[in-house]
Legacy VTK file of the C-alpha trace (Angstrom):
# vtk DataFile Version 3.0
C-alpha trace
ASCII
DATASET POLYDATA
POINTS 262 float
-28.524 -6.613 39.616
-29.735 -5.663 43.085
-33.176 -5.360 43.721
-35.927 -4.781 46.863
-37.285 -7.142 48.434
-40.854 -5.868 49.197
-41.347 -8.844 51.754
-38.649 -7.692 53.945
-40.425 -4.335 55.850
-38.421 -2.139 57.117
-39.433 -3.075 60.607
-38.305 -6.889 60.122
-34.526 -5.088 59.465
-34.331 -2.937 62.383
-32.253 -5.068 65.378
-33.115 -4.213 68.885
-30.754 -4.352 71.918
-31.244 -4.428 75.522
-29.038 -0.780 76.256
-28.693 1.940 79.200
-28.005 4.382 76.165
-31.393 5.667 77.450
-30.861 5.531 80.843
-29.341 9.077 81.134
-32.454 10.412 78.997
-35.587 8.374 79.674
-38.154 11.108 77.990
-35.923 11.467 74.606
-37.043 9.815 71.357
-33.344 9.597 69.405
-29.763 9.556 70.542
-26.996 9.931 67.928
-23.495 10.178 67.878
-20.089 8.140 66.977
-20.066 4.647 67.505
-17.024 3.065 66.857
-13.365 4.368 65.420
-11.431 2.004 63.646
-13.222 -0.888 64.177
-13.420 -0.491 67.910
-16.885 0.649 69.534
-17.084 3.830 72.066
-16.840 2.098 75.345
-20.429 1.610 76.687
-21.835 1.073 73.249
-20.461 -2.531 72.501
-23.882 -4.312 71.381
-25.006 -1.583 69.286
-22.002 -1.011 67.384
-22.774 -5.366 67.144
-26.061 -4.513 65.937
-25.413 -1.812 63.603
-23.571 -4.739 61.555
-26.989 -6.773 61.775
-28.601 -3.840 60.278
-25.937 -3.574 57.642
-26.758 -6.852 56.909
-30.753 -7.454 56.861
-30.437 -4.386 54.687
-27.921 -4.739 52.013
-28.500 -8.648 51.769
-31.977 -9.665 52.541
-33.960 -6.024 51.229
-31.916 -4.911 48.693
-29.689 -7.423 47.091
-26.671 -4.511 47.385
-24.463 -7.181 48.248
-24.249 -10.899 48.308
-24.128 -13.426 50.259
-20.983 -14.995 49.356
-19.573 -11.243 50.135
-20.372 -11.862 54.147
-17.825 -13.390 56.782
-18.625 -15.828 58.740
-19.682 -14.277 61.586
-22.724 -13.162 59.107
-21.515 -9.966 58.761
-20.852 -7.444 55.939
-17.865 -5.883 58.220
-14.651 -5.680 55.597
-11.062 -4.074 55.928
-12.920 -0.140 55.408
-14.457 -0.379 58.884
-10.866 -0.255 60.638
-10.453 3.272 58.903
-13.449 4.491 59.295
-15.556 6.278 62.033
-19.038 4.953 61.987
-22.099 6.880 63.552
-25.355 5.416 64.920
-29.299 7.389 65.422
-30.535 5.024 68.447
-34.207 5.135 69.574
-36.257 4.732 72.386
-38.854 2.003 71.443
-41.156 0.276 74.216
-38.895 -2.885 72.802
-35.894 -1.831 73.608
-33.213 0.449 71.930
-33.354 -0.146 68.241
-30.616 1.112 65.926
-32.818 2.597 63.252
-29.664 4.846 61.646
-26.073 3.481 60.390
-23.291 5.756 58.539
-19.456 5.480 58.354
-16.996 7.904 56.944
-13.564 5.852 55.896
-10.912 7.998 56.171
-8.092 7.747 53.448
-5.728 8.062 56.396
-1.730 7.847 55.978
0.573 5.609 55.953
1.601 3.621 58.945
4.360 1.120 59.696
2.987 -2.414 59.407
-0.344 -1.243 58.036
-1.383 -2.124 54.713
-4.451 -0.356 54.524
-4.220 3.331 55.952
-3.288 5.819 53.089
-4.143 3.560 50.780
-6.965 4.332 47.946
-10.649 5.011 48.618
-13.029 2.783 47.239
-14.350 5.308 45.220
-10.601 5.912 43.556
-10.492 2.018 43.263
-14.031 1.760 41.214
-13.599 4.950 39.358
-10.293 5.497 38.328
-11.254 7.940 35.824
-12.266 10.295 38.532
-9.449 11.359 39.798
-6.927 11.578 36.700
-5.234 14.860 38.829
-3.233 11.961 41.469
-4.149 10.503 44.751
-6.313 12.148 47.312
-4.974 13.673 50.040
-4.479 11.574 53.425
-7.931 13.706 54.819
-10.122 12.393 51.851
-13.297 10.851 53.103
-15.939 8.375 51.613
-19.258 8.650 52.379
-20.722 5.019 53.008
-23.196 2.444 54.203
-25.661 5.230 54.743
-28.965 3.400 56.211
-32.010 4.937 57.521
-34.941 2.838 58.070
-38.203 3.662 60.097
-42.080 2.387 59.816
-42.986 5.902 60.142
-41.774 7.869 56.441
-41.232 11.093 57.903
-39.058 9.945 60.898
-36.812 7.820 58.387
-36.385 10.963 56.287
-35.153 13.086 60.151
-33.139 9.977 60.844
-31.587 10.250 57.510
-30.933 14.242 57.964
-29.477 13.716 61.039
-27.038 10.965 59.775
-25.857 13.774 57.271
-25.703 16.079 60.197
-23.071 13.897 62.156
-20.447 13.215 59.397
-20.674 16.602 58.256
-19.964 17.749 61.926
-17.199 15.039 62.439
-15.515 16.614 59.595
-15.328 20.013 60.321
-14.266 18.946 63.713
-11.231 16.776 62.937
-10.311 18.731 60.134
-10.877 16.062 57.506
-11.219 17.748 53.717
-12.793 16.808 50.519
-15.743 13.914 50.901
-17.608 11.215 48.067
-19.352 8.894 47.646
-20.418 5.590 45.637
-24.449 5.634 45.180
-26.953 4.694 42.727
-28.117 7.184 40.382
-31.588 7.119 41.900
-29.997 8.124 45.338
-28.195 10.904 43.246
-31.459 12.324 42.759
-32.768 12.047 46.163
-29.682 13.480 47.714
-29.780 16.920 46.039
-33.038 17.560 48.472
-30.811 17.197 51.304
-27.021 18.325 50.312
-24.832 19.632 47.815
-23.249 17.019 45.576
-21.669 17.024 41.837
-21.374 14.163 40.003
-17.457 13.597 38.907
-17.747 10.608 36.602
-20.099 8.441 34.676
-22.642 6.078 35.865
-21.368 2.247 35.527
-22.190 -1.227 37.249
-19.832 -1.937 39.988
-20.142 -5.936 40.909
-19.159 -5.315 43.859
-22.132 -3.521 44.479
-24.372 -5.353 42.426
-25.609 -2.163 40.350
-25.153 0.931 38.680
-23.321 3.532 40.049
-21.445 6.910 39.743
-19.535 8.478 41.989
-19.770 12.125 43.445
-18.312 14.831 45.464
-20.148 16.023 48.372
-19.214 20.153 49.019
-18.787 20.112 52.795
-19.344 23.902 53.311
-22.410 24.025 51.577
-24.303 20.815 52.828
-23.328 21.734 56.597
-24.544 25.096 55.838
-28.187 23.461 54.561
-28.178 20.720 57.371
-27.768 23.382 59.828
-30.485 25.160 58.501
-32.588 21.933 58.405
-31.722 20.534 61.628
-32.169 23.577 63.935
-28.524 24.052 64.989
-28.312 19.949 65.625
-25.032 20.390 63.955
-23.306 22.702 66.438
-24.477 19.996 69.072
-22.891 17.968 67.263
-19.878 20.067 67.068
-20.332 20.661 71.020
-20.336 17.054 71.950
-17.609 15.387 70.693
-18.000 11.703 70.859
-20.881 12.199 73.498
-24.454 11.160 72.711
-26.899 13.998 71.338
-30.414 13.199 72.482
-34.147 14.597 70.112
-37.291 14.501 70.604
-39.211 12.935 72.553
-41.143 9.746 73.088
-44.621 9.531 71.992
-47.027 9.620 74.972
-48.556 6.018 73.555
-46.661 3.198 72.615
-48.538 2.567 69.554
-47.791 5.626 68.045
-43.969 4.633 68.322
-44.362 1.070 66.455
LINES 1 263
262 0 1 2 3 4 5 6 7 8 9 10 11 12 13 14 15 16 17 18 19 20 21 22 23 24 25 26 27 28 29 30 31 32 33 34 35 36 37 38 39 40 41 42 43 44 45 46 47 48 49 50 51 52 53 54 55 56 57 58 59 60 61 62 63 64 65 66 67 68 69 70 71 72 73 74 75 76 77 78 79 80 81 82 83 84 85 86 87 88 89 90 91 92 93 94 95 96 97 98 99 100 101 102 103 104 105 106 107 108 109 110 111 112 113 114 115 116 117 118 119 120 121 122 123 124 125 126 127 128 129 130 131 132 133 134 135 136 137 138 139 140 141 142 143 144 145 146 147 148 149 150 151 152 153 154 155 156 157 158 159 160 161 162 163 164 165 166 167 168 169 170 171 172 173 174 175 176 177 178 179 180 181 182 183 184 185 186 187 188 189 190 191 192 193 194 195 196 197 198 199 200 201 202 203 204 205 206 207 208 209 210 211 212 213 214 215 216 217 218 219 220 221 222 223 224 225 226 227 228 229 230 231 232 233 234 235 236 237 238 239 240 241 242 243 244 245 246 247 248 249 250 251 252 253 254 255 256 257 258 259 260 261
């Protein structure tokens, strides 16, 4: 069974890198946007899309005990064959420190079938754990999974904005590249959380994945109506988001003290 780690704070997870992400905004708090496609980082954004795998790591590892550590490579990271079909996002902020990547998501794409590739329009995880699911036949090649959402902050309210924003850029990504139906894989206790923020239904029963180390059930997030309540959340971050393409989206702004951003 997984299980938290109350010794491992939030702030002892959160990698910093030396970046110019900033450099183009000095005042803003946050930047967000895409990362990497594919496996391959935006140019210019090398080290954090290196980071965001640290974070992945000091999360699901040494805080939770989502995965194990027999399940890392040996570079120490979590990364598996899912992150070369997947688009993963990033919320970056502006910390006396340095840059610190304090928000990780990825959307894998179910993709289609290419030449030589054994992996693109093949099954989602989420067909692969629960079968049962999805008894009417395979997705469709623009089926999306929801996945290694991570939002972690000192401060409780600015974890909750990073998380919202994470939402905020997948759900923008899809309506942009005209991806379809999205799931996910989460604990029930997440279930319950993410109701607050967007509109899910649950499409099978709850049951322990090993993989995972716990209990989960699997669910289908409606795209039309969570965009609909993250725009209304997020005070038109989305069509930003929708504006920018793979450009950086800068909030807020930094605190006039240092102290209050630690």
């Amino acid at each position: 069974m997984s299980h938290v780690d109350q010794s491992v704070t939030n702030e002892a997870v959160i990698p910093v890198v030396s970046s110019t992400v900033f450099d183009a905004s000095p005042s803003s708090r946050l930047a967000m946007g895409v990362l990497a496609v594919d496996g391959v980082a935006v140019p210019g954004l090398e080290d954090e899309y290196l980071a965001h795998f640290r974070l992945r790591k000091r999360v699901y590892v040494d805080q939770t005990g989502q995965l194990a550590e027999k399940d890392l490579l040996p570079d120490g990271t979590d990364r598996d064959a899912d992150d070369s079909r997947s688009v993963t996002f990033c919320v970056l902020e502006n910390h006396p420190n340095g840059t610190r990547v304090v928000g990780v998501s990825r959307l894998i794409v179910r993709g289609q079938a290419r030449p030589g590739d054994s992996l693109h329009g093949t099954p989602l995880p989420v067909e692969d754990f629960c079968p049962d699911a999805f008894d009417d036949g395979p997705l469709a090649w623009n089926a999306v999974e929801v996945s290694r959402v991570i939002a972690r902050h000192k401060v409780a309210v600015v974890q909750e904005s990073i998380q919202w924003y994470l939402f905020a850029l997948m759900l923008a990504y899809v309506t942009n590249h005209g991806l379809g139906r999205a799931f996910a894989i989460i604990e029930p206790w997440f279930e319950r959380h993410l109701k607050s923020i967007i509109t899910i239904e649950r499409i099978g029963d709850v049951r322990f994945i090993e993989h995972y180390l716990d209990y989960n059930v699997p669910i289908e997030i409606d795209v039309e109506a969570s965009t609909a309540t993250v725009t209304g959340r997020t005070s038109g971050l989305v069509e930003r988001l929708l504006a920018a393409g793979r450009r950086l989206v800068f909030v807020g702004r930094v605190p006039s003290t240092a102290t209050s951003v630690a």
